[in-house]
MDAnalysis code that builds the backbone (N, CA, C; Angstrom):
import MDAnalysis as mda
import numpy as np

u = mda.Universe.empty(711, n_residues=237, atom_resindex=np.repeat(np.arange(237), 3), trajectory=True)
u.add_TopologyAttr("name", ["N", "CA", "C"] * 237)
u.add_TopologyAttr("resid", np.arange(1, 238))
u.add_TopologyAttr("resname", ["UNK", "UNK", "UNK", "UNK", "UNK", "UNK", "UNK", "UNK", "UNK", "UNK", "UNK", "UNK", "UNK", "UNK", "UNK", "UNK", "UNK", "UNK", "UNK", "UNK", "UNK", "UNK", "UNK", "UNK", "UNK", "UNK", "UNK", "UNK", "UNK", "UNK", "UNK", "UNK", "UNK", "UNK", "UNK", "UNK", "UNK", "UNK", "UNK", "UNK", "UNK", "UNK", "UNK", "UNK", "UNK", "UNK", "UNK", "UNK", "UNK", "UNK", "UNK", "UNK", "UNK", "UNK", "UNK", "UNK", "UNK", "UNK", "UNK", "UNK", "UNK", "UNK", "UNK", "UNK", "UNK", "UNK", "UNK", "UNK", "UNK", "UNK", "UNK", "UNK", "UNK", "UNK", "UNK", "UNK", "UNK", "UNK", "UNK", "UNK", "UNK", "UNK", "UNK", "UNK", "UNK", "UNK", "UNK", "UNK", "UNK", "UNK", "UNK", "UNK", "UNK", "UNK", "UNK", "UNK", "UNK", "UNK", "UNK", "UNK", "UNK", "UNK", "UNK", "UNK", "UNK", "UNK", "UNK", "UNK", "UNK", "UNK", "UNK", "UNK", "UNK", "UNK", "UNK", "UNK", "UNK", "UNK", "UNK", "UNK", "UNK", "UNK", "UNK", "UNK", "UNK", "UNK", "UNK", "UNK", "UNK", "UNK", "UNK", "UNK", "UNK", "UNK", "UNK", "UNK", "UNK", "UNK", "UNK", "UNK", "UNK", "UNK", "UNK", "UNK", "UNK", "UNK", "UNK", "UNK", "UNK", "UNK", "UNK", "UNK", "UNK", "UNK", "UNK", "UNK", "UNK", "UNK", "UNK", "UNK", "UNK", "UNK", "UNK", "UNK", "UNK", "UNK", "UNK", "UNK", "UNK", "UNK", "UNK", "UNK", "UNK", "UNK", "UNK", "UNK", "UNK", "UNK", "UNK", "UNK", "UNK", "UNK", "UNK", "UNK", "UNK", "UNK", "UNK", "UNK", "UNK", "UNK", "UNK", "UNK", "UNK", "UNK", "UNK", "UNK", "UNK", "UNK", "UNK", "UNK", "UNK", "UNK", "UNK", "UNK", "UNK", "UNK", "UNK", "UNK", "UNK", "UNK", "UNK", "UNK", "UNK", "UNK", "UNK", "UNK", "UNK", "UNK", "UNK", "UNK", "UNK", "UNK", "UNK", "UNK", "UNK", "UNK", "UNK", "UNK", "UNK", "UNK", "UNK", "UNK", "UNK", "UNK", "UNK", "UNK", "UNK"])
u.atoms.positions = np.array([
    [125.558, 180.049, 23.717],
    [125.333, 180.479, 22.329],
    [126.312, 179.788, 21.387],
    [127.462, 179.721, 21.983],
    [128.394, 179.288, 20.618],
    [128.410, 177.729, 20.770],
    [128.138, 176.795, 21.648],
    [127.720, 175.582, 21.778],
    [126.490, 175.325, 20.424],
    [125.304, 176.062, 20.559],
    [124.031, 176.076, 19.627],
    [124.640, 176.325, 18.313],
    [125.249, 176.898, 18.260],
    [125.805, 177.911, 16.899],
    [127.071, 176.688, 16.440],
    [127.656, 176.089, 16.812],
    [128.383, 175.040, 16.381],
    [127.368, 173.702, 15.985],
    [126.326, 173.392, 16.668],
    [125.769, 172.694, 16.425],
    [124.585, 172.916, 14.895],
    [124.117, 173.836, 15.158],
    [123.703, 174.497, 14.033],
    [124.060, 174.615, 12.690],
    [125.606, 174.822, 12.408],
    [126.831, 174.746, 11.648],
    [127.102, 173.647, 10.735],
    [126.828, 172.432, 12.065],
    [127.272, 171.072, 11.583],
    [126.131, 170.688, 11.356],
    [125.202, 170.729, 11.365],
    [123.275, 170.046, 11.541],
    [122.377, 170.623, 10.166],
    [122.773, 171.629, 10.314],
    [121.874, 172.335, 9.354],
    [121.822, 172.269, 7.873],
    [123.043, 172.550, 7.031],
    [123.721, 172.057, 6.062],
    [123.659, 170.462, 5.704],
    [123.245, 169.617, 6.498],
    [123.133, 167.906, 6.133],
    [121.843, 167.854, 6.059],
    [120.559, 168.586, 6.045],
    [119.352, 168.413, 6.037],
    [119.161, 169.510, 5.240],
    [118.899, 169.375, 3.829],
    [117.930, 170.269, 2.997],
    [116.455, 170.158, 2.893],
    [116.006, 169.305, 3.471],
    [114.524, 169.743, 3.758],
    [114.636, 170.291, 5.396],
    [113.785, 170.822, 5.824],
    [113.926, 171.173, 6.483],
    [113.064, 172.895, 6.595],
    [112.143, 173.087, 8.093],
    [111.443, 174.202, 7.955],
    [111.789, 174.987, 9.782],
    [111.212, 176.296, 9.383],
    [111.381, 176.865, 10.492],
    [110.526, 177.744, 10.656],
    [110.585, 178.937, 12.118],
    [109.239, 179.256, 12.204],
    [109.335, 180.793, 11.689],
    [109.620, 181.316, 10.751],
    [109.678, 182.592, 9.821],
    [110.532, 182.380, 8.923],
    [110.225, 183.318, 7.874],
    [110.966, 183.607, 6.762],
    [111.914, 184.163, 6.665],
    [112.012, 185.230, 7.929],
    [113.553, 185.746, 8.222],
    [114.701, 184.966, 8.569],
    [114.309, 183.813, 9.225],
    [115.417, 183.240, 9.955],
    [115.549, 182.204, 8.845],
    [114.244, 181.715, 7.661],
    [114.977, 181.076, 6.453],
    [115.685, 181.107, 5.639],
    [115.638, 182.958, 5.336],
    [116.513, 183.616, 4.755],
    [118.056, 183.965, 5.160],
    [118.375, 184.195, 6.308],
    [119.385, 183.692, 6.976],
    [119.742, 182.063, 6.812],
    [119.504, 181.279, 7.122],
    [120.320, 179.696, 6.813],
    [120.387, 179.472, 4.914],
    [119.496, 180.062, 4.613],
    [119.806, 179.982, 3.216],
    [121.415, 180.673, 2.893],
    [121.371, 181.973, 3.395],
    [122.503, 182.743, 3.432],
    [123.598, 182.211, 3.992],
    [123.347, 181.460, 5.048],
    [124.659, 180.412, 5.742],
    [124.889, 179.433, 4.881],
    [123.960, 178.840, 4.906],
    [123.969, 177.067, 4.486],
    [123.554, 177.001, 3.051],
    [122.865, 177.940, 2.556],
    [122.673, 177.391, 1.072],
    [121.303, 176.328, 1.238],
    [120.405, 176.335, 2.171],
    [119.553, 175.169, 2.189],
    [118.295, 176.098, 2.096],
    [117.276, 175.972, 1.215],
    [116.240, 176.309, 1.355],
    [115.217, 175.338, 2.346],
    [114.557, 176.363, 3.173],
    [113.813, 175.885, 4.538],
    [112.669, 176.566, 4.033],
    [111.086, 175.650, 4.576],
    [109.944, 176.366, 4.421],
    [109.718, 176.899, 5.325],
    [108.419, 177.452, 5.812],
    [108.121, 178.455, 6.841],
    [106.960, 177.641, 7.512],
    [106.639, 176.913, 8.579],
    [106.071, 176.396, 9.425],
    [105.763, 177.452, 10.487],
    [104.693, 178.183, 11.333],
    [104.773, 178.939, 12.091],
    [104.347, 177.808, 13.329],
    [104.731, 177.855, 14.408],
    [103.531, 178.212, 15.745],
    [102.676, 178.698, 16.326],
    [101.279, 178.268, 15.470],
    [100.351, 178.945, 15.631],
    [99.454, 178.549, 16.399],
    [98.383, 179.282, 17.639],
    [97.421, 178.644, 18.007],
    [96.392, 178.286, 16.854],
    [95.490, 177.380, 17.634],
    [94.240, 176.679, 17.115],
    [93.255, 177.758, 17.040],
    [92.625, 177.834, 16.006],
    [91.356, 178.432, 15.847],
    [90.417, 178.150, 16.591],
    [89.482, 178.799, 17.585],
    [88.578, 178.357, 18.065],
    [87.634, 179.549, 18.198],
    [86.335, 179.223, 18.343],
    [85.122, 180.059, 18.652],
    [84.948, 180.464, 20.087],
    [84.878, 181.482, 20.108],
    [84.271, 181.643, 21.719],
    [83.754, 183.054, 21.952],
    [82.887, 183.428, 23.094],
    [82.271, 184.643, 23.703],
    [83.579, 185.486, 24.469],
    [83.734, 186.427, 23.874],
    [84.695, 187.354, 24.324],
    [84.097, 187.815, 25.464],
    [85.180, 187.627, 26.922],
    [84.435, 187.813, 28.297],
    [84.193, 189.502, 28.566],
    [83.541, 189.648, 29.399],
    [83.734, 191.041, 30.011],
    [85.115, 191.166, 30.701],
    [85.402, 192.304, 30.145],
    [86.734, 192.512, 30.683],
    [86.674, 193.666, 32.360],
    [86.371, 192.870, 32.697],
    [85.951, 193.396, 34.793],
    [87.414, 194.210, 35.626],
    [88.121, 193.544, 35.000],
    [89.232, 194.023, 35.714],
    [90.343, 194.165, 34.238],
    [91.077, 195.538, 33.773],
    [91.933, 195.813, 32.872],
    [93.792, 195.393, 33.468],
    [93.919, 194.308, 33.514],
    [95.007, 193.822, 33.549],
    [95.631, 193.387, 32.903],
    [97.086, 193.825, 32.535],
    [97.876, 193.865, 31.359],
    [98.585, 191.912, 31.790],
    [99.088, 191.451, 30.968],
    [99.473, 189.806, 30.653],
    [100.486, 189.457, 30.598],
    [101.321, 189.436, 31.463],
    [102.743, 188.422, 30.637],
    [102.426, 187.103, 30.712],
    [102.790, 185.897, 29.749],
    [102.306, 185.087, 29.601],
    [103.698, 184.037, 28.898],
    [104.775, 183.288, 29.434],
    [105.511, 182.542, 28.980],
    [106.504, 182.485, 29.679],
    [108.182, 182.130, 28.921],
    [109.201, 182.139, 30.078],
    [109.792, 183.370, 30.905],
    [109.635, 182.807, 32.012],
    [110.210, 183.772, 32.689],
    [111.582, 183.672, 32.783],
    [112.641, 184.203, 31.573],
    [113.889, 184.134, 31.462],
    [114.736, 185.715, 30.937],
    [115.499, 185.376, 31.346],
    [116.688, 186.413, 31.194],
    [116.570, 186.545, 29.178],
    [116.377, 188.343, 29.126],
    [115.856, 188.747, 28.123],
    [114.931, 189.006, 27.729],
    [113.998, 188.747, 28.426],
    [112.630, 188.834, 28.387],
    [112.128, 190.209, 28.997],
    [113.173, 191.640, 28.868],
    [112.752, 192.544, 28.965],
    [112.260, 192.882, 30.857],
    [112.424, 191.954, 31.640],
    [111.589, 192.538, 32.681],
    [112.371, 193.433, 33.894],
    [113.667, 193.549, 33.151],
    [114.504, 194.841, 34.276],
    [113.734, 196.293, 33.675],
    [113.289, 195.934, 32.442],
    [112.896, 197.636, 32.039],
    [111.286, 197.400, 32.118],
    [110.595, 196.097, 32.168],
    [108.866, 196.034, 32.171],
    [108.539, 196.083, 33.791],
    [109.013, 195.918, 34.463],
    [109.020, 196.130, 36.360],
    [108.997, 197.185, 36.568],
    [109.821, 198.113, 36.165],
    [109.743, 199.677, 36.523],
    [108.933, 200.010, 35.921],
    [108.675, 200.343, 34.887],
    [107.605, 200.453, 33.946],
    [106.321, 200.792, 34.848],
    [106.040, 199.623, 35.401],
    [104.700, 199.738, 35.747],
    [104.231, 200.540, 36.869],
    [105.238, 200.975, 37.217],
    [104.829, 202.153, 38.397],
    [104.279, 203.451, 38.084],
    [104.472, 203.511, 36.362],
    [103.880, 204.612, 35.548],
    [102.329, 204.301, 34.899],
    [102.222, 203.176, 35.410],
    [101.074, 202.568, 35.167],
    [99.371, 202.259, 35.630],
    [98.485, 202.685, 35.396],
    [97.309, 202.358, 36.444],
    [96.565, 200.914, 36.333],
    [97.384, 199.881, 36.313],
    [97.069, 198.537, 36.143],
    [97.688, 197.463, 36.375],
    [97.161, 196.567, 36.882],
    [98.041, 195.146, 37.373],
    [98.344, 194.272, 36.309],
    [99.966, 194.010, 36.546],
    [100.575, 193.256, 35.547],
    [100.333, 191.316, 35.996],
    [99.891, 190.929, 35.486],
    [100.275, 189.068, 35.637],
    [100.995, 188.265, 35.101],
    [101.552, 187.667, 35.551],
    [102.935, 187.100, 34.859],
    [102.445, 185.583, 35.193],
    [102.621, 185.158, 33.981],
    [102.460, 182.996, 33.917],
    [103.356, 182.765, 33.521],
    [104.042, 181.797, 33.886],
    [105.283, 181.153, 33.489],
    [106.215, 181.358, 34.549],
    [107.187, 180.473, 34.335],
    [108.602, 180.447, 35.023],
    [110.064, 180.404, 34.450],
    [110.523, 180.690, 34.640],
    [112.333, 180.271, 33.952],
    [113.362, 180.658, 35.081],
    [114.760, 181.124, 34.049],
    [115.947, 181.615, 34.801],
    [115.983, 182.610, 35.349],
    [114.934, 183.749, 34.903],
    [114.999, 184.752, 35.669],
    [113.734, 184.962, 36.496],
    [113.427, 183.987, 37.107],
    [111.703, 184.623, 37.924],
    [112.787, 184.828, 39.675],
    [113.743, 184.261, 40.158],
    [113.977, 185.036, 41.071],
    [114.705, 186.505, 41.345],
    [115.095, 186.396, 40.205],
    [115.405, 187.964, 39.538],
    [114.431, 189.088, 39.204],
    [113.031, 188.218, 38.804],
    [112.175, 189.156, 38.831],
    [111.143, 189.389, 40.351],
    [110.756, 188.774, 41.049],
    [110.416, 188.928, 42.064],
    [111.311, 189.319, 42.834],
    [112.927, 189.576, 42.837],
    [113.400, 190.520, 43.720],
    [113.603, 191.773, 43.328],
    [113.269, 191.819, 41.672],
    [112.816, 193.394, 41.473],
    [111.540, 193.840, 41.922],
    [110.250, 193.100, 41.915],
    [109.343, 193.889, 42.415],
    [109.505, 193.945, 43.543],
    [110.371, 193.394, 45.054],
    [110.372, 193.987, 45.827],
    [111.032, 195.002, 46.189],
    [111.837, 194.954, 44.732],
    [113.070, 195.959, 45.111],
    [112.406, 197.855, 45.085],
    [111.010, 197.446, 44.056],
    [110.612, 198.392, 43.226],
    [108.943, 198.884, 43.975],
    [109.252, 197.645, 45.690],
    [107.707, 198.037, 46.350],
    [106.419, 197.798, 45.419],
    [106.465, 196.663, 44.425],
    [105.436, 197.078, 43.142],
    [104.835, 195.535, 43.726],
    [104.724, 195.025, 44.865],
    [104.240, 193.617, 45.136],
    [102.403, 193.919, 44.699],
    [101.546, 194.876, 45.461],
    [100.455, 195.086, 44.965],
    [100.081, 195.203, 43.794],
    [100.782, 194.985, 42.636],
    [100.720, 195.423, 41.634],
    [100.948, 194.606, 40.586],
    [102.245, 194.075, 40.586],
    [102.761, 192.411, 39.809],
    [102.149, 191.564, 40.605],
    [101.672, 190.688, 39.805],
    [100.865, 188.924, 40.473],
    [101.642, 187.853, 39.481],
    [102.840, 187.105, 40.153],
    [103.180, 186.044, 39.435],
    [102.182, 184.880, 39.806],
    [101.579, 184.243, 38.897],
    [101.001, 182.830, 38.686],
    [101.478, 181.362, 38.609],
    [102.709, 181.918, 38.256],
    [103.636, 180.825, 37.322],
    [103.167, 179.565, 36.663],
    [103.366, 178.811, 36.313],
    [103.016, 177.705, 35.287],
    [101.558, 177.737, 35.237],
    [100.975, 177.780, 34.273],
    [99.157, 177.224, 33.993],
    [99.073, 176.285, 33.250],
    [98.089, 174.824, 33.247],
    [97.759, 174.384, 32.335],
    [97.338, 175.077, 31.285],
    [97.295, 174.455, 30.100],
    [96.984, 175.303, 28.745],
    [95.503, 175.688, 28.687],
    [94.856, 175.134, 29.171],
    [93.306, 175.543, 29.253],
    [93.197, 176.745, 30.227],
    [93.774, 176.439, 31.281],
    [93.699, 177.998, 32.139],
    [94.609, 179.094, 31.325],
    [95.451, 178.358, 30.682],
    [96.366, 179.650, 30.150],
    [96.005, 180.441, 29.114],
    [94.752, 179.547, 28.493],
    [93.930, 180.302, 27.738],
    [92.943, 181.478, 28.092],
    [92.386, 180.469, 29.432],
    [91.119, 181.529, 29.666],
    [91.569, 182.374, 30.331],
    [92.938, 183.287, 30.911],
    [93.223, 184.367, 31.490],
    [93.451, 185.218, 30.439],
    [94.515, 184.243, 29.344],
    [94.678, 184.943, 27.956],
    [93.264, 185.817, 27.756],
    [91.982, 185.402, 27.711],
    [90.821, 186.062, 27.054],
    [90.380, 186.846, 27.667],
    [90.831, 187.298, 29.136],
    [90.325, 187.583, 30.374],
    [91.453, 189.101, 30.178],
    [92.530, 189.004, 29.809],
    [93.084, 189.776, 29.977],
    [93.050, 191.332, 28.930],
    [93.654, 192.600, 29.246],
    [92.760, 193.669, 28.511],
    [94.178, 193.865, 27.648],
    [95.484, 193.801, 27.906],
    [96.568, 193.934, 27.026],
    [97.996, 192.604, 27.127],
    [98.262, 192.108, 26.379],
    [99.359, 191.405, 26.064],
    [100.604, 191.605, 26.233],
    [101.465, 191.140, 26.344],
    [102.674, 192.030, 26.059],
    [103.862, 190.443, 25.217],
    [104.402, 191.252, 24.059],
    [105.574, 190.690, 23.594],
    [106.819, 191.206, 23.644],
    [107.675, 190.980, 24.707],
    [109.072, 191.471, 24.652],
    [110.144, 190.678, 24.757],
    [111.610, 191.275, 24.044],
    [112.228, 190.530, 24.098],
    [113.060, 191.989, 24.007],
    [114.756, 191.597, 24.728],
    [115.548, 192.393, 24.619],
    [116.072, 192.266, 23.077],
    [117.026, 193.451, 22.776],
    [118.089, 193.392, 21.651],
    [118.834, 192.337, 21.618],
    [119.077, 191.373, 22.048],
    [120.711, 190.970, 22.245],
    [120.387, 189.478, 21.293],
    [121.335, 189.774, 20.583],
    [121.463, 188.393, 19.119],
    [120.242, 188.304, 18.815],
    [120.736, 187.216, 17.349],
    [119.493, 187.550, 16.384],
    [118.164, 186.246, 17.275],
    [118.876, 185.638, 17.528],
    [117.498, 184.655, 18.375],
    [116.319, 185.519, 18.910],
    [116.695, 186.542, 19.551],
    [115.814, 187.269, 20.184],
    [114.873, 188.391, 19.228],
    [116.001, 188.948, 18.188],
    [115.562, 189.683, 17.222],
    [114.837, 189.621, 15.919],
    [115.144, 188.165, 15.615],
    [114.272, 187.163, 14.773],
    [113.535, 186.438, 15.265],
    [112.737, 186.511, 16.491],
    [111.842, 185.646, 16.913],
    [110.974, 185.694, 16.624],
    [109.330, 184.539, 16.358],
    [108.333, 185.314, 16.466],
    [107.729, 184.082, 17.837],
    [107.705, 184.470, 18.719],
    [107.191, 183.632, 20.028],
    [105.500, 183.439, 19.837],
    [105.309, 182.181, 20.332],
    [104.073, 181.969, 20.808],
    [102.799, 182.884, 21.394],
    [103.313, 183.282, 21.868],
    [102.051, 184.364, 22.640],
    [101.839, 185.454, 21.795],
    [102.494, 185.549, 20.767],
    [102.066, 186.675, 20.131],
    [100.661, 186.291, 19.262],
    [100.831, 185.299, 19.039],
    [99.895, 184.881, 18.380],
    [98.367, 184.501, 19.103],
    [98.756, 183.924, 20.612],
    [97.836, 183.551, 21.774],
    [97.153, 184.685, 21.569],
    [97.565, 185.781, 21.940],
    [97.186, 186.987, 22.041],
    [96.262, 187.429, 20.688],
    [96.481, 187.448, 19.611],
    [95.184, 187.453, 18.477],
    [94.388, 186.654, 18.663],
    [94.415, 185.322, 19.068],
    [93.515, 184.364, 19.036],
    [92.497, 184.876, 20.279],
    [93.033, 185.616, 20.944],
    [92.134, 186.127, 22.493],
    [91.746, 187.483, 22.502],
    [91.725, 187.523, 21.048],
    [91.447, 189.251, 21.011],
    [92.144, 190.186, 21.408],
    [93.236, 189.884, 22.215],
    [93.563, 190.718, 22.968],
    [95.103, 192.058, 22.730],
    [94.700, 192.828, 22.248],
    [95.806, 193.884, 21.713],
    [96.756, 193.810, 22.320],
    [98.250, 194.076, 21.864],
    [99.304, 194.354, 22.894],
    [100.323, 195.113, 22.527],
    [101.198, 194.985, 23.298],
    [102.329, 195.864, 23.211],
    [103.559, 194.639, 22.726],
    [104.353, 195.151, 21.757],
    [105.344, 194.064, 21.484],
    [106.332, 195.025, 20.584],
    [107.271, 194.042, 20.998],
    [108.420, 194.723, 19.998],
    [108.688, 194.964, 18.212],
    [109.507, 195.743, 17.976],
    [108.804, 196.239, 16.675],
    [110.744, 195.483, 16.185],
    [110.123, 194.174, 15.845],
    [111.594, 193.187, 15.245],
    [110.531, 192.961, 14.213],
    [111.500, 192.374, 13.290],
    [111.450, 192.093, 12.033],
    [109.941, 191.063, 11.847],
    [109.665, 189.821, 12.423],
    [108.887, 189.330, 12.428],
    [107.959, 189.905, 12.632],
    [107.331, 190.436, 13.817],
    [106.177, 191.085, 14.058],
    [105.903, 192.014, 13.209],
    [106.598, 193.255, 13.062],
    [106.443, 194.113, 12.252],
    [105.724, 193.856, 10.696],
    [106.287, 192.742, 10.187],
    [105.803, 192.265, 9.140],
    [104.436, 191.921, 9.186],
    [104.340, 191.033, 10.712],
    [102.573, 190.874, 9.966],
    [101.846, 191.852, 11.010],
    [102.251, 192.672, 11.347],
    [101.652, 194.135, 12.436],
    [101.161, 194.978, 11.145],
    [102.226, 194.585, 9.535],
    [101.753, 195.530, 8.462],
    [100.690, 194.897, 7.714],
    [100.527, 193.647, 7.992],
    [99.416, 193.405, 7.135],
    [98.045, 193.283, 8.040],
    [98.340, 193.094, 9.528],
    [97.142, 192.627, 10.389],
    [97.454, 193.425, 11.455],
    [97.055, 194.695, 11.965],
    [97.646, 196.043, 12.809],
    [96.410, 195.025, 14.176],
    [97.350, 194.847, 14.725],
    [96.851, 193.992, 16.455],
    [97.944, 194.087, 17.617],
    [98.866, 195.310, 17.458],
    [99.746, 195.339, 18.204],
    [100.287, 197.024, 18.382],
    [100.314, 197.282, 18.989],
    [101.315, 198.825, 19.484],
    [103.066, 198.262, 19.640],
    [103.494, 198.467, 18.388],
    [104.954, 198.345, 18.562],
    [106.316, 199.381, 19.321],
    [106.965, 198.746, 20.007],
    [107.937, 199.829, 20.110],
    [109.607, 199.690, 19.747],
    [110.342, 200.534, 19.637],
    [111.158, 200.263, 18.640],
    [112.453, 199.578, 19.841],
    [112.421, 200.101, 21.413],
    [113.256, 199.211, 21.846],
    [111.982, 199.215, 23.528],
    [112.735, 198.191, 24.107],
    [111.711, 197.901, 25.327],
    [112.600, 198.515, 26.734],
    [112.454, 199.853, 26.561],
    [112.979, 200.754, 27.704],
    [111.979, 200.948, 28.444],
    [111.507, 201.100, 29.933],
    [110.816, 201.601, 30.865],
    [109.776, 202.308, 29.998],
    [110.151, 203.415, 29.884],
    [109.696, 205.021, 29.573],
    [108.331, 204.187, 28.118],
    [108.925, 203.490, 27.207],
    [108.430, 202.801, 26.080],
    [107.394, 202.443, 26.173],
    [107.563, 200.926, 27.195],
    [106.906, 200.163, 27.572],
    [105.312, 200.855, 28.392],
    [105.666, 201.970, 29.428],
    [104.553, 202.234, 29.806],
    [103.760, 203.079, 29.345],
    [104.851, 203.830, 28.295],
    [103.948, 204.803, 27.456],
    [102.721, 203.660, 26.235],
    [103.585, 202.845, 25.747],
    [102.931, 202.180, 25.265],
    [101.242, 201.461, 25.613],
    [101.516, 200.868, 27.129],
    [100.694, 200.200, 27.533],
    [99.590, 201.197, 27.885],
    [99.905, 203.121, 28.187],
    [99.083, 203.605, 28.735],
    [98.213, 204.194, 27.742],
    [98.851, 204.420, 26.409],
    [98.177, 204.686, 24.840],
    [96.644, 203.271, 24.958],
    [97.287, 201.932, 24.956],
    [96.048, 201.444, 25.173],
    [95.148, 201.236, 25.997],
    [95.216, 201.673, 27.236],
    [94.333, 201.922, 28.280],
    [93.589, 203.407, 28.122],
    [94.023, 204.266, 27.222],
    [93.091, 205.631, 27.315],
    [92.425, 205.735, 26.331],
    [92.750, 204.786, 25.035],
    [92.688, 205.210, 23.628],
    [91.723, 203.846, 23.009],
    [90.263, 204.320, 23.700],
    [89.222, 203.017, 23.047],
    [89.195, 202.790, 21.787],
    [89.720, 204.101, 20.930],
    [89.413, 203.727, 19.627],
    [90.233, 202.666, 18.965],
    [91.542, 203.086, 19.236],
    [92.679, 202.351, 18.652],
    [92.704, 200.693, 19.801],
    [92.125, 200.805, 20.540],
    [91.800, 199.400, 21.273],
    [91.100, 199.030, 20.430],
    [89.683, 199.139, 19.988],
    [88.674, 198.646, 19.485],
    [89.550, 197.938, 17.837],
    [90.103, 199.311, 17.203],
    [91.366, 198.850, 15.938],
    [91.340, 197.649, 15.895],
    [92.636, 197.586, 17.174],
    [93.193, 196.260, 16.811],
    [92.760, 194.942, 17.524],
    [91.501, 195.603, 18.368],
    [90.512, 194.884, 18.615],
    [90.059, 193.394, 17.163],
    [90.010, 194.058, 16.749],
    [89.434, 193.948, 14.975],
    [89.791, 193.336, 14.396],
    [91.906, 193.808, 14.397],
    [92.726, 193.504, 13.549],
    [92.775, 192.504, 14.135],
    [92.708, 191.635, 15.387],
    [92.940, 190.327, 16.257],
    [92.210, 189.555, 15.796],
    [90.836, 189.719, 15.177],
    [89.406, 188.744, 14.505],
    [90.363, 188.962, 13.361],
    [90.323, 189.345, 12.001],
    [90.851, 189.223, 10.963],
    [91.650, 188.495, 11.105],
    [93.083, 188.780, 12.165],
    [94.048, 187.891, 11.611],
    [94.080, 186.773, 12.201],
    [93.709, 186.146, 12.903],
    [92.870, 184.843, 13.833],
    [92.618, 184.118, 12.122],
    [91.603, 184.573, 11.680],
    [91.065, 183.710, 10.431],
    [92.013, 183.207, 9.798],
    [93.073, 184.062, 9.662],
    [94.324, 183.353, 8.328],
    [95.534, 183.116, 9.254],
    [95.721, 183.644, 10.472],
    [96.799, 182.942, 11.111],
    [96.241, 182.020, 11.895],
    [96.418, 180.726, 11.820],
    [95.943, 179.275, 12.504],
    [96.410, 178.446, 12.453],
    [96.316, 177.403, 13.519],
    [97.056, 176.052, 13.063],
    [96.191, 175.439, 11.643],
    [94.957, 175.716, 11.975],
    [94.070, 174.798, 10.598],
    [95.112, 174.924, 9.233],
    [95.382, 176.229, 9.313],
    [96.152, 176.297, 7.846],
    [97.755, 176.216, 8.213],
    [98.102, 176.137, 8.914],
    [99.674, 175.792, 9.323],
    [100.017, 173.989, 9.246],
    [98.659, 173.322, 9.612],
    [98.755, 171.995, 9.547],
    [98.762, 171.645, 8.139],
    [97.705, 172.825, 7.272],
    [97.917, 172.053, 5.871],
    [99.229, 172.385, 5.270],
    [100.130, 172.945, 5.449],
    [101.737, 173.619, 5.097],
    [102.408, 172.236, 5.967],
    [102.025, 171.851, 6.860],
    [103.024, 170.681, 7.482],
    [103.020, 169.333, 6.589],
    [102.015, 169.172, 6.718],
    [101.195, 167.808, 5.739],
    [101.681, 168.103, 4.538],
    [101.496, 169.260, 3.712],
    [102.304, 169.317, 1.986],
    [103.868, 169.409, 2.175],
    [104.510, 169.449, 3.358],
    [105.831, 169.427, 3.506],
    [106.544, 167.987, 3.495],
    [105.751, 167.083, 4.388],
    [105.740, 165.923, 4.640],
    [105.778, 164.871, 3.342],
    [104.518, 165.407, 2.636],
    [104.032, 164.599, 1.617],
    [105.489, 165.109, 0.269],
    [106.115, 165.833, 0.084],
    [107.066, 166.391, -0.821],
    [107.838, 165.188, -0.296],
    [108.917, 165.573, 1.006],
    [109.876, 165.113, 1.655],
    [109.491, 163.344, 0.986],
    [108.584, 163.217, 1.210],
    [108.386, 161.711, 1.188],
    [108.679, 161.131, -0.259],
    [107.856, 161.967, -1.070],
    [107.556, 161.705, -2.865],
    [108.839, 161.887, -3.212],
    [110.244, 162.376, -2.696],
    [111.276, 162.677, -3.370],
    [112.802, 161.472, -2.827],
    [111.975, 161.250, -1.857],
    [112.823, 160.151, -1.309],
    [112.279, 158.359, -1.882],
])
């Protein structure tokens, strides 16, 4: 951290153009550095498709498998649970997490996949009946994030459970496609996940809220914010 954070220090402040992926964390370097940054998100691509039958209700993890990523308290969790968790991806903590599910007897239950091409990583994405976005408390990286899959996850219809940080929350208030919780404890997490497994209505919700906000969150319109960023940067130099 303090390696990044020195670098950051010295880097950031020599580049006034310059964008990032929320408004929170622009508002912060403004507050450091004095540099106004635009807001570029990471957004998936818009695309059309037949929403599958959902045959089997299996909840999604879907990215790095690293330390912070909530899965000392999402492992236990699921023993309160009537559904199989899948996990894609790999990182620093996947042997940490596979020696919790054996620790936790939950092998029938967790299915790591690890790495997918992006085309398969899509079509499980659409396949799957809940999402999940977590991240622990610890520094603002984690607390100002807004990660990739959160967004995968609207683009796939697919409702989830995610943490209730600053980013999400914000567009959870304008586009409700998520069951937030305020920290990612065991008890949280499965209460959470089991609200959307009993509760068709509020599935169907943010069923909904996932089509709506698909339309205005996209790369189509994130590319045109890159391109008018580009084209400034350029006209002023």
């Amino acid at each position: 951290y303090n390696t990044w954070k020195k670098i950051e220090k010295f880097a950031v402040p020599k580049f006034p153009h310059g964008y990032t992926v929320n408004g929170i964390i622009g508002d912060e370097f403004k507050k450091m550095y004095g540099v106004e940054y635009g807001v570029i998100r990471s957004i998936s691509l818009l695309r059309s498709f037949d929403v599958p039958e959902k045959k089997e209700r299996f909840i999604l993890y879907q990215g790095a498998v690293n330390e912070g990523r909530s899965f000392e308290t999402l492992i236990p969790a699921m023993k309160d649970v009537d559904a199989k968790l899948i996990i894609c991806g790999n990182g620093n903590f996947m042997a940490e997490a596979v020696r919790l599910v054996r620790e936790q007897a939950l092998q029938h239950k967790i299915i790591f996949r690890g790495q997918l091409i992006p085309e398969d990583l899509i079509q499980i994405t659409r396949q799957a009946y809940i999402g999940l976005t977590l991240f622990d408390k610890k520094g603002l990286s984690n607390y100002y994030s807004l990660a990739n899959r959160f967004f995968d996850y609207i683009h796939a219809l697919v409702p989830q459970v995610c943490v209730d940080y600053p980013a999400y929350s914000e567009i959870n208030n304008l586009h409700r496609v998520a069951v937030l919780i305020a920290e990612p404890d065991a008890v949280s997490i499965a209460k959470a996940i089991n609200l959307l497994l009993a509760d068709a209505d509020l599935y169907k919700n943010l069923q909904d809220g996932c089509r709506l906000a698909s339309q205005v969150l996209n790369w189509q319109n994130e590319e045109r914010k890159l391109i008018s960023f580009y084209k400034i940067v350029l006209e002023s130099n």
